[in-house]
N, C-alpha and C positions, 0 to 999 in steps of 0.2 A: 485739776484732775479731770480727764476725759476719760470714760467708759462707755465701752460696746458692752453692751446684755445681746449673746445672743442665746435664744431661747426666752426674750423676753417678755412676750405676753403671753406664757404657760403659766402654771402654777407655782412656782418657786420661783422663776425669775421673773413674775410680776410684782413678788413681794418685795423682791431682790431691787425691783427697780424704784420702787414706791421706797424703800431704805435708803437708798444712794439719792432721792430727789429730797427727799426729809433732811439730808446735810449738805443742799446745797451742790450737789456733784454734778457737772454734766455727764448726761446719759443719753445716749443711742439706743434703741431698742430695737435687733433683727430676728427675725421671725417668717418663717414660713404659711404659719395660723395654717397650719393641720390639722393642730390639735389643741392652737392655742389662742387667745382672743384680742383681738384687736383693742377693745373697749376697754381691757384689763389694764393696759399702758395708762389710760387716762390720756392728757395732753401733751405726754414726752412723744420724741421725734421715734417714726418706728419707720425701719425699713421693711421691706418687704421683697425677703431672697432668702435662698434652700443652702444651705454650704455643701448640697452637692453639685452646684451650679459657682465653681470659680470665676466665670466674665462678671457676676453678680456679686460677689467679693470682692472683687477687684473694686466696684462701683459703691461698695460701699465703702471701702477704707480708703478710697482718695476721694470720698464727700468729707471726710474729717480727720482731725490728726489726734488720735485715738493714744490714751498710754497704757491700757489694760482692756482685755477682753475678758469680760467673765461668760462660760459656754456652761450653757444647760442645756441645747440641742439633743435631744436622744429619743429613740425609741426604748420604751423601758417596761414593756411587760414581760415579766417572764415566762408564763405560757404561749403566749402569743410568740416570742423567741426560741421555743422548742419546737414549732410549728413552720415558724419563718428563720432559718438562722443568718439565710444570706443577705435578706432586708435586712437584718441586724449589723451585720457584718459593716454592708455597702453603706447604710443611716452613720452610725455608729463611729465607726472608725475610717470608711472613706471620708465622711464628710469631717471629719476631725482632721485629719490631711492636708484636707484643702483649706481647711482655715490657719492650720499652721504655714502651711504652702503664702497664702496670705498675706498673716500678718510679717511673715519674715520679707517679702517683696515689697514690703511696705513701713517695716521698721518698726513693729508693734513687739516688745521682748518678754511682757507681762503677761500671764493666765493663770486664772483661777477655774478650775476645772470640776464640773458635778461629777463626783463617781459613787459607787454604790456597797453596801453590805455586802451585795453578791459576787464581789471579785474574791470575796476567803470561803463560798462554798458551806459543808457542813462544816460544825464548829468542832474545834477538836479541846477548844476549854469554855468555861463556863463564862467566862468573858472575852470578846473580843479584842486585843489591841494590835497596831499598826504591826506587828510582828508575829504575828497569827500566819498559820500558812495560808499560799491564795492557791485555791483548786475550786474557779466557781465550778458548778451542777449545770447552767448553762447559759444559751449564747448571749442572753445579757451580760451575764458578769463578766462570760471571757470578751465579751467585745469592750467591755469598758478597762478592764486589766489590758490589755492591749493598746488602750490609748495612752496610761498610767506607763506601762513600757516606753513607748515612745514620746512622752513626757522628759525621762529617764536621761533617754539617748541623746535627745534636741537639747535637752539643758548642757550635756558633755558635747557636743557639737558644736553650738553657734552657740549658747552663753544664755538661751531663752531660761528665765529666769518661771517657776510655775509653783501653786500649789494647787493639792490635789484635796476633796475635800469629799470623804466617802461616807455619804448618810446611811441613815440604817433604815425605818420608816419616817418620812415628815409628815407632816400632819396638821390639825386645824386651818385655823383663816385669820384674815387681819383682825385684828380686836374691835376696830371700830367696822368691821362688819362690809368696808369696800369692796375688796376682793375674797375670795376663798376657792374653793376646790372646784372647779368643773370642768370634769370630762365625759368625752360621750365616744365610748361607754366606760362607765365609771368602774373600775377594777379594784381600789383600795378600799382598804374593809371600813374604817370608820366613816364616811359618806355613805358606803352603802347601808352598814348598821342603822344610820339616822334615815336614810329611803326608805328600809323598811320599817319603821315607825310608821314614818311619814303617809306612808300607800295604805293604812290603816286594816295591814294582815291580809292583802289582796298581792303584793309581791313578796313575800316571806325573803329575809336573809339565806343564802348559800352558804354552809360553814363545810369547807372544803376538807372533810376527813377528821374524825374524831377517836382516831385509836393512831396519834404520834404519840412514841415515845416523852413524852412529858404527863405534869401533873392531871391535867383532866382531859387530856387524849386531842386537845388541839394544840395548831400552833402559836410559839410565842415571841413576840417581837419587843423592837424596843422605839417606842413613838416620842418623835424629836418634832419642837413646834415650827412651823415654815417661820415664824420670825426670827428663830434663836439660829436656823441654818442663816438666813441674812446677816447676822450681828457676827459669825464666823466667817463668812467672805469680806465682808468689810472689816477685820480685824487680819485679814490675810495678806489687805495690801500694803497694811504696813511691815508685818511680816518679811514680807518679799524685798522693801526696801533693805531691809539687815541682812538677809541669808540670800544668796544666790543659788542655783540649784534647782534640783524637784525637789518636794516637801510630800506628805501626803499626811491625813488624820483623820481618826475614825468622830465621825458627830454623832453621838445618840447621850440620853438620858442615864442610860445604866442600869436601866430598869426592866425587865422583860414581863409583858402582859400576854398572855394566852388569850387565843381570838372570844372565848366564853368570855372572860374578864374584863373584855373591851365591851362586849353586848352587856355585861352587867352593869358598865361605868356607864354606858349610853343610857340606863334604864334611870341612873339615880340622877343625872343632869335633865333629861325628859320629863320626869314623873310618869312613864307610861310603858310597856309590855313589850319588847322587840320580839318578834315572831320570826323561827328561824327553822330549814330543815337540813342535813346532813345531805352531803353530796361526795362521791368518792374527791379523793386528793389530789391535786395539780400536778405534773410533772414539773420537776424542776422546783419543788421548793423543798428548801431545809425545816427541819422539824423548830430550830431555836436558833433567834440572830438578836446577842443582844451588845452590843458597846461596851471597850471600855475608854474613854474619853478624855483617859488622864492629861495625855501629851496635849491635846488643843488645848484643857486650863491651864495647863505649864506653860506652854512656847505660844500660843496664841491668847493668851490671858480671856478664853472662853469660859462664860458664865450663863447659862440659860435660864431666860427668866421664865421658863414655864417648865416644871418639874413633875407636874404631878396629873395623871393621866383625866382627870375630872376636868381638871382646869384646860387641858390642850384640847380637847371634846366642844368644853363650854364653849370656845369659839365658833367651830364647827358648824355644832345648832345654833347660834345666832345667826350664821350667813346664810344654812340650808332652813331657816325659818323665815329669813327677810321675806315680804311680800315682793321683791324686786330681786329673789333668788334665779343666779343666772353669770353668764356672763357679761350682763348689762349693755348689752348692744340694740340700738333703733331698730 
């Protein structure tokens, strides 16, 4: 087995690639390093190309004979996507194109695809599942629905065989503390919950609006650990062997935490005070996105070993406490 990671030394496909080296896989790692880190790979081979640059595709996939591509490539904030939608568009779903453009001039029939909570928008039941209606709120999730369409279409077309694999929040770090979350600037609540610890009440947490429709007037999500999203792409490819087609499956917990809930599990993992103050509300985000997860434990025999919101944190602070917190580069 040959695998392309691209999006491989971000966040999720660093983990993704450090999971596929642990079984022996060979792995490719392409990347842009935008936003994502070089040093995160370690000593796997890493290209260095945009997949909105095709001559640079092309150069990567006849450097090897690749049998699966798994894409995390994205722009994915979603303020920043209400603000920018055509960056999103052009990132997002141009550059999705051209790697399917790609791999099919080059004979790659396999993908495993990151998509996201935000292709189903506001929730219209108290659990998510893969037949929830999709109306994301915006251009993140309609750019990633869009690729999920044309997923769809490629698979009835030319036989490209894909599964689609839509998280809801990921979250922590590797357990032994190698990699974890860094970005700059860092937009996900549980890194920043631990910063402001951290800044010792000199950068206080932002809790983006506290009169949503739920129980204590913030929003509530449902956090899935970046290793248990790995153990479901690597449970996908064999998936894809048995079912031909597009696939898709919602990956979260089941559990939905309310952004308070999350500063209080930081406080009991800490021992110490997060200092926080109200800030109006984000465009573009839903009040509640929480999983239901049935179908991955059914048809992809998905089992996540980190269940419980203390434990997915516990990582977290280990890596944003290491004294070599960072993305580990010279």
């Amino acid at each position: 087995m040959n695998i392309l990671v691209c999006g491989g030394a971000g966040y999720i496909g660093s983990h993704m690639v450090r999971w596929l080296r642990a079984r022996d896989v060979d792995v490719t790692a392409l990347d842009n390093l935008s936003t994502g880190h070089r040093a995160a790979v370690g000593d796997c081979r890493l290209i260095e190309a945009d997949l909105l640059d095709p001559t640079a595709l092309d150069r990567a996939f006849a450097s090897d004979r690749f049998d699966t591509v798994m894409h995390f490539c994205a722009c994915s904030l979603v303020g920043e996507s209400v603000l920018k939608p055509l960056d999103y568009y052009q990132n997002n779903v141009v550059g999705t194109l051209n790697l399917l453009q790609a791999m099919g001039r080059h004979g790659v029939a396999r993908l495993v695809f990151s998509s996201t909570a935000a292709v189903f928008g506001n929730p219209v039941t108290e659990r998510i599942d893969e037949s929830h209606p999709k109306a994301p709120i915006n251009p993140y999730g309609a750019s990633k629905l869009m690729v999920e369409r044309i997923l769809q279409d490629a698979a009835a077309a030319s036989g490209l065989r894909s599964v689609t694999l839509r998280y809801f929040n990921a979250a922590g770090a590797s357990p032994d503390g190698a990699i974890g979350e860094a970005h700059d600037p860092e937009t996900h609540l549980i890194p920043n919950v631990i910063a402001a610890v951290r800044a010792g009440g000199n950068a206080p947490l932002r809790i983006f609006g506290d009169d949503w429709p739920t129980p204590d007037g913030t929003c509530v999500r449902d956090y899935v650990h970046v290793d248990d999203l790995a153990q479901a792409h690597w449970q996908a490819l064999t998936y894809m062997d048995r079912h031909p087609g597009a696939h898709a499956f919602n990956l979260g917990n089941g559990c939905g935490f309310s952004v308070k809930e999350v500063v209080q599990a930081v406080e009991r993992v800490s021992g110490q005070v997060v200092p926080f103050e109200v800030a109006p509300r984000r465009a573009g985000d839903p009040a509640v996105l929480v999983a239901a997860s049935d179908r991955a434990r059914a048809e992809l025999g998905w089992r996540p070993a980190y269940t419980q919101l203390d434990d997915i944190i516990a990582t977290a602070w280990c890596w944003h406490c290491d004294p070599g917190f960072g993305p580990r580069e010279a």
